[in-house]
N, C-alpha and C positions, 0 to 999 in steps of 0.2 A: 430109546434104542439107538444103538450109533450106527451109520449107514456102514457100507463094504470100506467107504474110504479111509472113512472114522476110524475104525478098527485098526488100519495098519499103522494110521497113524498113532493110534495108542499104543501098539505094539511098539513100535521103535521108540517111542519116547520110553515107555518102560525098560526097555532092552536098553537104552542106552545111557538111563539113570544111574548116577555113582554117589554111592552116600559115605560117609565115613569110613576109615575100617575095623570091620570086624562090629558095626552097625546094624546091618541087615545082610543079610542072603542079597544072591544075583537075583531080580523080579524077572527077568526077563525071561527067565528059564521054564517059568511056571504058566507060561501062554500055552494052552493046549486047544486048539480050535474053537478059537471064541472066549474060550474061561479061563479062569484063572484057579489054579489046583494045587493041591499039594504044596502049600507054603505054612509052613511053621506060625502061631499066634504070633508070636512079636514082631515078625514081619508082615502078618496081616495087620495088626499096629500100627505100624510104622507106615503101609500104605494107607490104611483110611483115613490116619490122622496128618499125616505131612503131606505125603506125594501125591496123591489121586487129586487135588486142587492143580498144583503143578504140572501132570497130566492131562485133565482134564480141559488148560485153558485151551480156546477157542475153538473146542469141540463141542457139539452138538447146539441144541436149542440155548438162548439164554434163562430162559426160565425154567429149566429142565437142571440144567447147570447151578441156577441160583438154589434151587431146594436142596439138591447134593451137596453146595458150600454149606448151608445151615445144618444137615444131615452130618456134615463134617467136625461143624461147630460143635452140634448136640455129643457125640463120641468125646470130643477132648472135653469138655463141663465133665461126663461119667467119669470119665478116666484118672482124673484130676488125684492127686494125691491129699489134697486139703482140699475140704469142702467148707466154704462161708455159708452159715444158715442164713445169711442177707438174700443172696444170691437164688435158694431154693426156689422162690416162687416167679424169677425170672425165668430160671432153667424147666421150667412145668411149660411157662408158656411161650417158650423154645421149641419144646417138645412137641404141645399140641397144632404150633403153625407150620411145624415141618412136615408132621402126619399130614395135615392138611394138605399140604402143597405137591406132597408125594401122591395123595390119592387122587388129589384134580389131574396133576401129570397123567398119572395110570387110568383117568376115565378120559381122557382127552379136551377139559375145560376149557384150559389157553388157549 
């Protein structure tokens, strides 16, 4: 959870992110007290997979941070437009160390 400070500072780094044009939507538009709403799929895309790392640095816990970079990794492996069947049973246990890491985060193990 990102503290009072945290937030504003996500706020402005989203608000103040510029991607390509004709790319993404304005992000910054879509901060509605706390959340983030009403933004079109390819822009929720476009954040999980590129910017919310970008965002994210040197905000909150490292280890909280660290399962969100893998949580990020796991999204571009799906997303992928060629899949290597080498690769599948890496991408499995991708999956299952990030569930992991999100649920220690969510019970408070670290």
């Amino acid at each position: 959870m990102l503290k009072l400070k945290e937030v504003k500072t996500f706020k402005s780094k989203l608000a103040s992110l510029k991607g390509p044009t004709n790319y993404c939507g304005v992000l910054g538009k879509h901060i509605v007290e706390k959340k983030l709403s009403s933004m079109k799929n390819h822009d929720w895309h476009v954040l999980m997979q590129q910017f919310m790392l970008l965002i994210l640095r040197g905000l909150m816990d490292g280890h909280v941070r660290l399962s969100l970079m893998q949580l990020n990794q796991v999204f571009r492996n799906i997303c992928k437009k060629v899949w290597d069947h080498v690769d599948l049973p890496t991408s499995r246990k991708d999956v299952a160390t990030t569930l992991s890491l999100i649920e220690w985060d969510c019970l408070g193990i670290f």
